[in-house]
C-alpha positions in Angstrom: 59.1 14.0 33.2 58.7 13.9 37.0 62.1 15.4 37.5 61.0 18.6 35.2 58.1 18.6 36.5 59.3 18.8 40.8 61.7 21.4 39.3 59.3 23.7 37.4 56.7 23.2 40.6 59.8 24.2 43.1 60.5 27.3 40.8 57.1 28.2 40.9 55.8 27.7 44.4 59.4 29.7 45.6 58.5 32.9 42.7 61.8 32.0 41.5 61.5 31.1 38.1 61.5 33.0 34.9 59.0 31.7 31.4 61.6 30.5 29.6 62.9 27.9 32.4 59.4 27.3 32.8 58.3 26.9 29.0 61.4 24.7 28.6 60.6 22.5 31.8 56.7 22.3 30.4 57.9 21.3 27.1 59.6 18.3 28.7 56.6 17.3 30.6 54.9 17.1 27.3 56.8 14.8 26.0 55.7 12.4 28.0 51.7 11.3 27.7 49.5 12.0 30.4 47.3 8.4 30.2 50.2 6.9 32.2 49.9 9.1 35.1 47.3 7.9 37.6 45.0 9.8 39.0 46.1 10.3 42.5 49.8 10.1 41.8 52.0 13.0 43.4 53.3 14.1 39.9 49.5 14.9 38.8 49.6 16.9 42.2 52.7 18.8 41.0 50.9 19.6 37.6 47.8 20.6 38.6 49.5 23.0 41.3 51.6 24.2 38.2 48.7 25.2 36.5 47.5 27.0 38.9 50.0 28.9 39.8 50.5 29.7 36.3 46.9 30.6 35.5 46.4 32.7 39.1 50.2 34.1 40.1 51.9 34.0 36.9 50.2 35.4 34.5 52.8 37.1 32.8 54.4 33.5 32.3 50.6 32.0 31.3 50.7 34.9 28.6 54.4 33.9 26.9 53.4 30.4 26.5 53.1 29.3 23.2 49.8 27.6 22.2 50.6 24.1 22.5 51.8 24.5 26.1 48.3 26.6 26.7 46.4 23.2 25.6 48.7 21.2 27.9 47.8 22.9 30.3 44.2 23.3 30.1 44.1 19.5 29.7 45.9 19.0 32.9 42.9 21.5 34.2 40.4 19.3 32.8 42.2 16.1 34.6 40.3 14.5 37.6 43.0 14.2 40.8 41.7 12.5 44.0 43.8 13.5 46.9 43.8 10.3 49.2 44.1 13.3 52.3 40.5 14.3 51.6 39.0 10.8 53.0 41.4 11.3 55.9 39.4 13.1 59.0 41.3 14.5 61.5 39.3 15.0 65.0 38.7 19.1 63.9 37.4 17.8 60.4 35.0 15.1 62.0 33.7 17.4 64.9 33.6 20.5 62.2 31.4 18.7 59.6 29.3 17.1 61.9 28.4 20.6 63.7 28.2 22.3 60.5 25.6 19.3 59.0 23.2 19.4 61.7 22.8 23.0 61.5 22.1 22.1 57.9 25.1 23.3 55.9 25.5 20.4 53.3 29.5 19.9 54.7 30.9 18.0 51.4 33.7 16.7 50.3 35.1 17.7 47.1 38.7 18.4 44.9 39.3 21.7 43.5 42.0 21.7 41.4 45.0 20.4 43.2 43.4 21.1 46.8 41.2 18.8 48.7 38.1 20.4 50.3 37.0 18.7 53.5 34.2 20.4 54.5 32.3 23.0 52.3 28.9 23.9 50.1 30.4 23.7 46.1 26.5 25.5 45.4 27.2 28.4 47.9 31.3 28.2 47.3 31.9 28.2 50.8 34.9 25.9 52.0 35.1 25.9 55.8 39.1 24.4 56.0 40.0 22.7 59.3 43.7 24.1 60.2 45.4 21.6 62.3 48.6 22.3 64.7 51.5 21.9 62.5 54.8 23.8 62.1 55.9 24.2 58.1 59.6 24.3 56.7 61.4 27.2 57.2 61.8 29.2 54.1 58.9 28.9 52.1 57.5 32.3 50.4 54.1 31.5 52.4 52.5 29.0 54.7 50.7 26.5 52.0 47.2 27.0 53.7 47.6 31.3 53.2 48.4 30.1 49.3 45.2 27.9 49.0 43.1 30.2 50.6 44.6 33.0 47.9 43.8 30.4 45.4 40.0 29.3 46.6 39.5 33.3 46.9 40.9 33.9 43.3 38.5 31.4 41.9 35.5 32.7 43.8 35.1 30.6 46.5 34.9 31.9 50.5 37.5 30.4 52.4 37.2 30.4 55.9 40.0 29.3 58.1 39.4 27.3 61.6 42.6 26.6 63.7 42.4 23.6 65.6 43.5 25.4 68.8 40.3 27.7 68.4 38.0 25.0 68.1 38.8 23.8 71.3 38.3 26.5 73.6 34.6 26.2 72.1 33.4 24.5 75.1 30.3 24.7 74.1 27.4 24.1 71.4 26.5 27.4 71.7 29.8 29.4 71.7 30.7 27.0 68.4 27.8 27.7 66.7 27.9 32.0 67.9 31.7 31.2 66.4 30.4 29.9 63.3 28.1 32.5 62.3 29.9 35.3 63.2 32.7 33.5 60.3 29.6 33.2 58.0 29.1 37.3 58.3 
C-alpha cells in the first residue's frame, strides 16, 4: 500500500495523473486496512492529502470513482491525523500567537485535514500561517504553502499568510499590531 499510495499522491500533487491510474492505485490502497496505520504516520499524510486533492482539484477524477472508492475516501476524511509539526513553534509561531492572544484572538492550534494549523480561530475560520524562510524543490507545480492556502480558502476558511522576513521589520508593538489589522480588513 504505501508504495501506491506515494505514487498516486506524486501523480496528484504534480496534475499529472489521469482517473484510471488513480482508481487503480486507490483500489490497491484498499486492500490493505486502515486500523494498522497510526495516526500520525506519513502514509495517513499522503492519504488525507489525496483526498483532498481529489475532493478540491480533481473533481472530474472524484466524479469517475466508483462507490466503494467514494466510501474509502470519505473514511480517510473522517480519520483523525496529528501532525507532530503542529506542537513544533518556530520563533515567528511563538512571537505570532502570543501577540495575536493578548489582543484576544483565541490563537489555537488545530489539524484540518492533512494541514496543521498553528495559530488561528476554528469559530471565526481564520488561520493566521507563520511562513518561515525556506527555499522549496525546484519543479513543483506550486509552492506547498500557495496549495494550502487554495485548500483552507476552498473550505471556507481565511488564510492569511505572514512571512517571517515581514515580521521582523515590525520593530514595534504598534506597527505589528497596525500590520495585523490591516491583514484582518
Amino acid at each position: 500500500m504505501p508504495a501506491a499510495v506515494r505514487l498516486c499522491h506524486t501523480m496528484l500533487a504534480t496534475g499529472l495523473s489521469s482517473p484510471g491510474a488513480v482508481l487503480v492505485l486507490l483500489r490497491a490502497a484498499t486492500r490493505e486496512e486502515l486500523m494498522h496505520v497510526a495516526d500520525d504516520s506519513t502514509e495517513l499524510r499522503l492519504l488525507k492529502t489525496i483526498e483532498m486533492l481529489i475532493r478540491l482539484d480533481f473533481l472530474h477524477t472524484q466524479e469517475q470513482m466508483p462507490p466503494d472508492v467514494n466510501e474509502y475516501l470519505s473514511v480517510i476524511r473522517s480519520l483523525r491525523y496529528y501532525d507532530r509539526e503542529l506542537r513544533r513553534e518556530t520563533p515567528l509561531s511563538y512571537q505570532m500567537a502570543f501577540f495575536l492572544r493578548k489582543h484576544g484572538f483565541p490563537a489555537k492550534r488545530m489539524m484540518l485535514g492533512p494541514y496543521p494549523l498553528k495559530v488561528c480561530d476554528p469559530e471565526e475560520r481564520i488561520n493566521f500561517e507563520p511562513v518561515e524562510e525556506r527555499s522549496f524543490r525546484a519543479g513543483l507545480v506550486e509552492e506547498p504553502t500557495a496549495r494550502k492556502r487554495r485548500h483552507l480558502e476552498a473550505v471556507g476558511w481565511r488564510s492569511i499568510e505572514v512571512r517571517a522576513d515581514q515580521w521582523k521589520e515590525l520593530e514595534s508593538y504598534d506597527t505589528k499590531a497596525a500590520f495585523i489589522r490591516q491583514m484582518l480588513k
